[in-house]
N, C-alpha and C positions, 0 to 999 in steps of 0.2 A: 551549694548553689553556684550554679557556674554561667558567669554572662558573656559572651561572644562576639555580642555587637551592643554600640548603643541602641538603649531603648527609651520611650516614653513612657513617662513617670505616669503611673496607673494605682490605684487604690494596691491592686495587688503586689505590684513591686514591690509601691512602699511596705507591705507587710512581708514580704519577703528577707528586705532589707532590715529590720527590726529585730529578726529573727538569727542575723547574724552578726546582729552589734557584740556579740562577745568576742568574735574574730580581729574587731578594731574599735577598741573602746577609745579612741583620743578623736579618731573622724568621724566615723560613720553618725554617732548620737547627732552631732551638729549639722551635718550635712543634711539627715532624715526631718530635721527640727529646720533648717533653712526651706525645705523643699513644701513642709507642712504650712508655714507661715504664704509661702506665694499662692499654694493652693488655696489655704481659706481666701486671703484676701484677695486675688485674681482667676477666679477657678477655670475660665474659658482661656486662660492663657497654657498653652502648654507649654512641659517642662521635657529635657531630656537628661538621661543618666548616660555620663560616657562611663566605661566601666578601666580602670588603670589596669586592671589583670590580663586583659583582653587579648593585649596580643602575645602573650604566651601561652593561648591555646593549644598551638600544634607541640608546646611540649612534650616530648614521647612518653610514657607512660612509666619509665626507670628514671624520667627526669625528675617526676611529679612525688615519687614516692615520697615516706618517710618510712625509717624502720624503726615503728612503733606496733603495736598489735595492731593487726589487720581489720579488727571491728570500728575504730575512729575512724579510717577511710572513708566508712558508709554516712559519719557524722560531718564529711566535710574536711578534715584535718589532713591536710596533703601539700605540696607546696605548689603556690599559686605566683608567684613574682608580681612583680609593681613593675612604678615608669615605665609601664607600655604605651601613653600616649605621648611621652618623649623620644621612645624608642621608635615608635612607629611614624612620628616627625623626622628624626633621624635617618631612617630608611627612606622616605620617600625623597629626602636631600639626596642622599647617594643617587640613589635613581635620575635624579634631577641632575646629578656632577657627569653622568653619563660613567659612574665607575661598575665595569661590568661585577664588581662582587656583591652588588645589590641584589640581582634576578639570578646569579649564579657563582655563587662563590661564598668566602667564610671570612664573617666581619665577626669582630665582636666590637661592642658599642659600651662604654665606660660614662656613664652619668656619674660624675663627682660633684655633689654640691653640700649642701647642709643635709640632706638624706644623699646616700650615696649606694650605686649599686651597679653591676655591671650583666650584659646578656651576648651570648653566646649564638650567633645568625647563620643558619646555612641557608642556602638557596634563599634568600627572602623570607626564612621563617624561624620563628624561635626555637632554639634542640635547647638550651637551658638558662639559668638567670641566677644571679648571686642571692638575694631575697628568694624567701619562702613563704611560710606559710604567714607571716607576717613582715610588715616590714622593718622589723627588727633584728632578721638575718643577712647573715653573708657580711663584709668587710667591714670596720670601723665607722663612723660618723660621726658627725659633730658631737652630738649628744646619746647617738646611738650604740652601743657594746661590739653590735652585730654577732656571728656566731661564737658562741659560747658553751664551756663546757657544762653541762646538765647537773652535773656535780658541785656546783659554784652554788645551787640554791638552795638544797638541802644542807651543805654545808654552813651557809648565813643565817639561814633558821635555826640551826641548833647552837651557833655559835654568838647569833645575836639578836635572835627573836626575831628574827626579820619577817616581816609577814608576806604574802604571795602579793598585795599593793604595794610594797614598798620595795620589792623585788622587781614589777615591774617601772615603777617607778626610777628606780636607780638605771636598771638597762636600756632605759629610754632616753631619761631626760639629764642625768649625770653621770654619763660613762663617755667611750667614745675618744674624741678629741678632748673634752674637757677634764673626763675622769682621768685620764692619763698625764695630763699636761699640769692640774687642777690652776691653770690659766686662765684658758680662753675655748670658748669652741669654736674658733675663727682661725682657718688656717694664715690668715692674712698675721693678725698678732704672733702667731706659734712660728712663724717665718721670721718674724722683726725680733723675735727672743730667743730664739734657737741659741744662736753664739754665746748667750751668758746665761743660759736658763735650760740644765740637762732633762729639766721635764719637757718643757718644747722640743727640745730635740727630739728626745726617744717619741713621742705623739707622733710629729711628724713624719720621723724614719720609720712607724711603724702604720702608719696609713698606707708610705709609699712602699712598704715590704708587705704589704698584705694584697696591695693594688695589684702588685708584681705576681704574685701569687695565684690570683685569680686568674690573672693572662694566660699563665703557664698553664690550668686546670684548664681556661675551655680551648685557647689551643689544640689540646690534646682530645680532647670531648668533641674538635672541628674537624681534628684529622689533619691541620696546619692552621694558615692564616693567610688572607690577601687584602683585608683593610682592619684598621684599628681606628675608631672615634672616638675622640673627648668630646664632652659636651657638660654642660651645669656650669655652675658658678666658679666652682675650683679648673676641671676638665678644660675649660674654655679661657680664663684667665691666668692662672700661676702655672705659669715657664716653667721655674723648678719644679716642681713638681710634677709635671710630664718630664721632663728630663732623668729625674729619678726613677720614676716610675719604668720608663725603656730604658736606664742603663743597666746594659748583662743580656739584655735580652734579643741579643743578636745574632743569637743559635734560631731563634724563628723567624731572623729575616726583619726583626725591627732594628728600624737605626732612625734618629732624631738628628737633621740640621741645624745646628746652633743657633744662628743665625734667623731661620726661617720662624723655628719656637718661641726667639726673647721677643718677637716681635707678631706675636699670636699669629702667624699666617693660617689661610684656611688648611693647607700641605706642608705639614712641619719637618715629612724624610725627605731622602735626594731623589732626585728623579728620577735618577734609576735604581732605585733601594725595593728591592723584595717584595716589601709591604709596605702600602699607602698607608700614613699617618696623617688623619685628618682631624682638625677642629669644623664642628659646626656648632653655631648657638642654636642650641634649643630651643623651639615655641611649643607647649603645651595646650597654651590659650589657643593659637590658630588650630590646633588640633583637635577641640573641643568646638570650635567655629562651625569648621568642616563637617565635623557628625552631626552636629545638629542642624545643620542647612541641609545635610544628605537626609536625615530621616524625617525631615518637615518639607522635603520634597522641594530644597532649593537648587540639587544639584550637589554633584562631587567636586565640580573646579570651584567651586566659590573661593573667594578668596578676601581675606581683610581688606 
């Protein structure tokens, strides 16, 4: 099922939606079970569903794949991406900074926070995204593994019964930053421990070596680079950690000001550096404002 725009919550959505709670057994059950409680008890009130996949629609079609037998395609099984209504906050900031690589040009946009995930922008539109078909792919997380080799589950099952809930379970909710660190899943603690604690360390060095990673994949998937965005809880607050993150990475034109970084500025390169590094804080909530003012017919500029 695939949703494009927000829509209003309808008998048939919701049964739509039900249909794909196996896709995301941690949200979707509650969110379907929130929506049900307003509807009994307020039924003339209408609701809207903003959809997070949404704007990575224009994914090209070698984006979306996965190489699995070609009949689960037809089942829905393909890669979908998330933080598209942070993404798509993000974009229309740019738009707003007046930086031309918003309507023409190759941004890629890095949400780091407690889910982490990065996407890949040409022209204003999304060509790819670190998350797939759940959002349990693509880079490390606090609590999340992210991609992982397939070989990892059949091996824990035979080796320790591990059953197909306890598997997801572990790559959700104890992998990640904490599986790694077995600390903290707060990059803030794994910072303050690093120096006396080789688990903090390697967590850390291996978020910001994976972060680096990704850069370098959609880069290459961009054809270059003319803006970089952090954004999320991490992206937008920890210094080092962007600084890690762009050190090396100078072959594509990124370079970080000291200076501008320890002190969160909204443009953290030089001014005349290659590639705009930029923080912007994320609103998802104003994001979700916006759609449902635009499809209850209050307008597109509403604003909080």
């Amino acid at each position: 099922m695939t949703h494009t725009e927000p829509e209003r919550v309808t008998p048939e959505l919701l049964d739509a939606l039900h249909r794909i709670t196996p896709n995301d057994p941690d949200h979707l059950p509650l969110e379907i079970d929130l929506m049900e409680v307003f509807r009994q008890g307020h039924p003339q009130l209408p609701q809207v569903a903003c959809f997070d996949t949404a704007f990575h629609r224009t994914m090209p079609r070698v984006a979306r794949l996965l190489p699995i037998p070609r009949r689960y395609e037809a089942k829905g099984v393909q890669r979908y991406g998330f933080h598209g209504l942070s993404y798509a906050y993000l974009m229309d900031e740019l738009a707003r900074l007046n930086d031309p690589a918003a309507a023409n040009g190759r941004v890629i946009l890095a949400h780091l926070g407690n889910g982490a995930s990065m996407a890949a922008v040409r022209d204003g539109k999304s060509i790819d995204t670190s998350m797939g078909f759940t959002p349990s792919a693509g880079l490390l997380m606090s609590t999340r593994s992210g991609d992982l080799d397939p070989g990892v589950a059949p091996y824990l099952s035979r080796t320790e019964e591990m059953t197909a809930r306890e598997f997801y379970e572990m790559v959700n909710h104890k992998s990640g930053l904490l599986g790694v660190s077995e600390i903290s899943s707060d990059l803030r603690d794994l910072l303050a421990q690093e120096a006396g604690d080789v688990r903090a360390a390697e967590a850390v060095a291996l978020f910001c070596y994976q972060a680096k990673k990704w850069i370098g994949s959609f880069a290459a998937a961009l054809g270059g680079l003319d803006t970089l965005v952090f954004a999320g809880g991490i992206g937008e607050n920890a210094s080092p950690i962007r600084e890690r993150i762009c050190d090396g990475l100078g072959f594509l034109g990124i370079e970080v000001d000291q200076k501008r970084n320890a002190k969160n500025a909204p443009l953290i390169s030089p001014d005349a550096g290659r590639v705009k590094v930029r923080i912007i804080r994320t609103d998802e909530e104003l994001m979700i404002a916006r759609s449902v003012a635009r499809v209850l017919g209050f307008g597109s500029t509403w604003e909080a």
